[in-house]
C-alpha positions as CSV (number, residue, x, y, z in Angstrom):
1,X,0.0,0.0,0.0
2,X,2.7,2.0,0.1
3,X,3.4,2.5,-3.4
4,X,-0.5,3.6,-4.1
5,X,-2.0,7.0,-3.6
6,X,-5.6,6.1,-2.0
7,X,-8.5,8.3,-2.5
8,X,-10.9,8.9,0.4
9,X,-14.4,9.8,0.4
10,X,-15.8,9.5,4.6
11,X,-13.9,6.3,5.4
12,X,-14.6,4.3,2.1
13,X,-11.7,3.9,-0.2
14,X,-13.1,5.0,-3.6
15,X,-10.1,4.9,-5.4
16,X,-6.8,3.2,-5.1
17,X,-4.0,4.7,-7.9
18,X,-0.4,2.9,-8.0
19,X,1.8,6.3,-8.1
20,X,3.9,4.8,-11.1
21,X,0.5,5.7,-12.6
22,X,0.4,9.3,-11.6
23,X,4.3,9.8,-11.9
24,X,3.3,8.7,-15.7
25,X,0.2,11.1,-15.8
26,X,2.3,13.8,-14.7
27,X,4.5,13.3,-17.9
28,X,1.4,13.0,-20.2
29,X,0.6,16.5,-20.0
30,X,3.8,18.2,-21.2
31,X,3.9,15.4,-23.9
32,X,0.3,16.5,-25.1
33,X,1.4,19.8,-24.7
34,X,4.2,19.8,-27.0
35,X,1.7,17.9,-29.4
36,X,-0.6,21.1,-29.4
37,X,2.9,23.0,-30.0
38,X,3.6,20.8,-33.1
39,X,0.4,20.7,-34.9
40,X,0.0,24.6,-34.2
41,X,3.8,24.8,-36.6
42,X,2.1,22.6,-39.3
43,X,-1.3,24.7,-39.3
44,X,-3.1,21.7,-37.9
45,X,-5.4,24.6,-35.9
46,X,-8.7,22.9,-35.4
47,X,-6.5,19.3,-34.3
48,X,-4.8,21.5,-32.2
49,X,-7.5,23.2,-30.5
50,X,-9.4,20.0,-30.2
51,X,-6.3,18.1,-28.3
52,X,-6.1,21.8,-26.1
53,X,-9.6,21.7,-24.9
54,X,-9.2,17.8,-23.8
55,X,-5.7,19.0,-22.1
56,X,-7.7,22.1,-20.6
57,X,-10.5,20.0,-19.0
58,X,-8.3,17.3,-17.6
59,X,-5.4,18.6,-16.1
60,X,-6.9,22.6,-15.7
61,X,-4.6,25.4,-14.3
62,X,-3.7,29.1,-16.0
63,X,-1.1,28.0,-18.2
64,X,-3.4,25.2,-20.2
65,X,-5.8,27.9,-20.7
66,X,-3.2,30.1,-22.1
67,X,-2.7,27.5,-24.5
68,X,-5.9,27.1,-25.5
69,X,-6.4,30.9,-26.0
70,X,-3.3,31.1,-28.4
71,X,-5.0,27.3,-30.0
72,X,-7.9,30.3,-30.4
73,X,-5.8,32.9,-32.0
74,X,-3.7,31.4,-34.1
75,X,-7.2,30.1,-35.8
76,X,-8.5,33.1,-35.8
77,X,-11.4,32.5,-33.5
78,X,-10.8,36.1,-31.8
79,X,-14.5,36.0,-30.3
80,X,-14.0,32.6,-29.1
81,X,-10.5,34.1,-26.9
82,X,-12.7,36.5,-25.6
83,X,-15.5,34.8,-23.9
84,X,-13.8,31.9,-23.1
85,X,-11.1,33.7,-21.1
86,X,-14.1,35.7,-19.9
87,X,-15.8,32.6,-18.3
88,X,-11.9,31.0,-17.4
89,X,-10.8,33.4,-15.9
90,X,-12.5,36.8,-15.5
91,X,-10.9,38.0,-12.7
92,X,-7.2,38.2,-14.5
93,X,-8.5,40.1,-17.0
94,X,-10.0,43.2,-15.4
95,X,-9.2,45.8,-12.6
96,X,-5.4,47.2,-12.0
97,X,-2.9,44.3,-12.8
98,X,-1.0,43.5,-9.8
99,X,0.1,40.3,-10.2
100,X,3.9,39.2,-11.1
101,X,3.1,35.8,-13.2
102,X,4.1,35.6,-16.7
103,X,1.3,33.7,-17.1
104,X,-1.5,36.0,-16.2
105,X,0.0,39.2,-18.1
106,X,0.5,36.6,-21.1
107,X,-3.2,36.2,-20.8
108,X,-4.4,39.8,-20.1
109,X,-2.2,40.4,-23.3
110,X,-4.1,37.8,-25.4
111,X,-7.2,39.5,-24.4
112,X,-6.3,42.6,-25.3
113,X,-4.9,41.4,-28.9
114,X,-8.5,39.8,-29.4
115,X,-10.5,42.8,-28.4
116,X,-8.2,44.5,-30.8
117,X,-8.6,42.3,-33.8
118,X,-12.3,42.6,-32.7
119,X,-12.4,46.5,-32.7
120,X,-13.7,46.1,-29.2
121,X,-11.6,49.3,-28.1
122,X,-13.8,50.1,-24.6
123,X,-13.0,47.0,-23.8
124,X,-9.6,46.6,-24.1
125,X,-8.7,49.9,-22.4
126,X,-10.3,48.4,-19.1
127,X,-7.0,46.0,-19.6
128,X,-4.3,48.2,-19.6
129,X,-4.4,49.5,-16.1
130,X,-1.1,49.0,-14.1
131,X,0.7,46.4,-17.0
132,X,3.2,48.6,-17.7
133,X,4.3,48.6,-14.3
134,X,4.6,45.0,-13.6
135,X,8.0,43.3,-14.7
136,X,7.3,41.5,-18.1
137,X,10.8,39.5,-18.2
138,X,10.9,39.9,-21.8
139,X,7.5,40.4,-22.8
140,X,6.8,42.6,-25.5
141,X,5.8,46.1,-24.6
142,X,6.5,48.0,-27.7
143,X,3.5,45.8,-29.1
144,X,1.3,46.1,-25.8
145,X,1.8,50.1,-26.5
146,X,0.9,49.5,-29.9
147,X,-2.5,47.8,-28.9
148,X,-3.1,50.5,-26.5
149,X,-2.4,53.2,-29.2
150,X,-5.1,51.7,-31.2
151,X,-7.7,51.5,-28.3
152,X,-7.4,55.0,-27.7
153,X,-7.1,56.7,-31.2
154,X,-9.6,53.4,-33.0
155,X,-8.2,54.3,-37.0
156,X,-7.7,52.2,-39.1
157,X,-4.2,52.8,-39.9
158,X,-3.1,52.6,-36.1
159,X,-4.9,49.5,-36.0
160,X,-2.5,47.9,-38.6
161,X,0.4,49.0,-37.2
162,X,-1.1,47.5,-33.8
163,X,-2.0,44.0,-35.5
164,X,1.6,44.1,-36.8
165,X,3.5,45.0,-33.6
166,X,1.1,42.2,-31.9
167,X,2.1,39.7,-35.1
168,X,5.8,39.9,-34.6
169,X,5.5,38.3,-31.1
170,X,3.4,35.1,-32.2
171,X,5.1,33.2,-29.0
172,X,2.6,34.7,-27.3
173,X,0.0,34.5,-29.4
C-alpha cells in the first residue's frame, strides 16, 4: 500500500491509484502539450484546438488555458478568446494588474490582442491598467503600447500598425 495514492471519500476507499500511474500522468501533459505546439507549426489549428480543450478540462490550471487561448488565436477565432477567457478566468483580466506571473500578463495580453482584432476598443482599455508597471521579463511592450495606441485613437491605420506589432510576437500569441 505504500506505493498507491488512495482516495478517500468519509472512510470508504473510492479509489486506489499505483503512483507509477500518476508519476506517468504527470508526464502526459507536457507530452500532449508539446503535441498542441507541433500541430500549431504545421497549421493543424482545429487538431490543435481540439487536443487543447481535452488538455484544458483534464489537467486545468492558467497556463493550459493560455494555451488554449493562443489554440484560439492562431485560428482566428478572436470571439472565441474572448469569452472563453471571460468565463476561465475573469478576474485576471480586469481591474489594475497586480500580479507578477508571466502567465496571467501573457493572458491579459491575449485578451487585449483579441478585443483588438475585434475593434472592441472600450473593452480593451479596461485591460491596460497598471501592465506597464509589472515586470514582463521579456514580454513585448512595444506591441502592448501599440494595442493601447489603437484603443485609444480606433483608425484604421493605427490598427494595422497595432495588428503588426502584436504579429511579430506570435510566441505569445
Amino acid at each position: 500500500i505504500y506505493d498507491c495514492l488512495c482516495i478517500t471519500m468519509c472512510t470508504h476507499v473510492i479509489l486506489c491509484v499505483p503512483l507509477a500511474f500518476l508519476i506517468s500522468l504527470m508526464g502526459l501533459e507536457e507530452e500532449l502539450r508539446a503535441s498542441v505546439d507541433d500541430m500549431l507549426a504545421h497549421y493543424l489549428f482545429e487538431d490543435a484546438i481540439f487536443l487543447c480543450e481535452r488538455l484544458s478540462d483534464e489537467f486545468g490550471g492558467l497556463p493550459n488555458v493560455l494555451h488554449l487561448a493562443s489554440c484560439y488565436m492562431r485560428a482566428g477565432r478572436f470571439g472565441t478568446v474572448c469569452s472563453y477567457l471571460k468565463a476561465v478566468c475573469g478576474h485576471v483580466l480586469t481591474g489594475p494588474f497586480e500580479a507578477t506571473s508571466t502567465v496571467e500578463w501573457r493572458l491579459r495580453y491575449t485578451y487585449i490582442a483579441a478585443c483588438v482584432q475585434l475593434k472592441q476598443y472600450d473593452v480593451a482599455k479596461g485591460c491596460f491598467d497598471g501592465m506597464d508597471r509589472v515586470p514582463t521579463h521579456g514580454m513585448p511592450q512595444a506591441a502592448l503600447a501599440a494595442m493601447k495606441a489603437v484603443c485609444y485613437a480606433g483608425s484604421p491605420a493605427s490598427d494595422n500598425y497595432a495588428l503588426h506589432a502584436a504579429a511579430s510576437c506570435p510566441s505569445l500569441l
